[in-house]
C-alpha positions, 0 to 999 in steps of 0.5 A, spaced: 651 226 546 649 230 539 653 226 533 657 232 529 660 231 523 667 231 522 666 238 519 663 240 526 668 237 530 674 240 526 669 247 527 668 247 533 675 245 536 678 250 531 673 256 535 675 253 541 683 253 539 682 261 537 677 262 544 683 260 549 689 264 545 685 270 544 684 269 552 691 268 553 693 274 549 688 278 553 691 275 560 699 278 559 698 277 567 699 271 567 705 268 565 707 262 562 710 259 568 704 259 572 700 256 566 706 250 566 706 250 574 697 249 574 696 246 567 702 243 564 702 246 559 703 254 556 703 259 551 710 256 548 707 248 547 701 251 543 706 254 539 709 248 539 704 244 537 701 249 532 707 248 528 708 240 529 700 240 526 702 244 520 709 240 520 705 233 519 701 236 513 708 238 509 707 246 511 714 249 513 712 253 519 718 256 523 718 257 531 718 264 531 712 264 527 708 259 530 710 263 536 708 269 533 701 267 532 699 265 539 702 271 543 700 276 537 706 279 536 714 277 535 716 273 542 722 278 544 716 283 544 712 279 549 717 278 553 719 285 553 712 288 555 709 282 559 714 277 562 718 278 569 723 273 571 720 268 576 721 267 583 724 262 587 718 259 588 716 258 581 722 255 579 722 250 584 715 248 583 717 247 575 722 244 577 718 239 581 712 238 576 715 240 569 713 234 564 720 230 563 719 231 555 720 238 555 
């Protein structure tokens, strides 16, 4: 495997981060409960995490906003424009698979 300095590393990983949230703003149709029922994770945990990445370096970062940078918009104007209400099925599925930490 190529040797990346730690520099390169950080780089690419954050053009990677940027990549898939730029991907996620671009598929509203795919909601967050499909993302949770397939992968375990949605747009809401990356906003999450963004927030508890910024926390750990001492920068205060509220829900709302870290939110805001991964939907690219206020989250109740996401929700308005692009959320439906899950089905039967998808709540079953997510009651079955949901990580128990969430």
């Amino acid at each position: 495997m190529t040797e990346l300095t730690e520099e390169q590393r950080r780089d690419f990983e954050a053009a990677a981060f940027r990549r898939l949230v730029e991907h996620l703003r671009n598929r509203t149709d795919v909601q967050n409960i499909d993302l949770m029922n397939l992968a375990g994770f949605c747009r809401n945990c990356l906003s999450n995490w963004y927030r508890e990445a910024a926390e750990a370096e001492g920068v205060a970062l509220s829900k709302d906003d870290s939110r805001e940078l991964i939907y690219g918009m206020p989250y109740a104007e996401w929700q308005a424009k692009y959320q439906r209400e899950a089905t039967a099925e998808q709540k079953a599925s997510f009651e079955q698979n949901r990580p128990r930490d969430h």
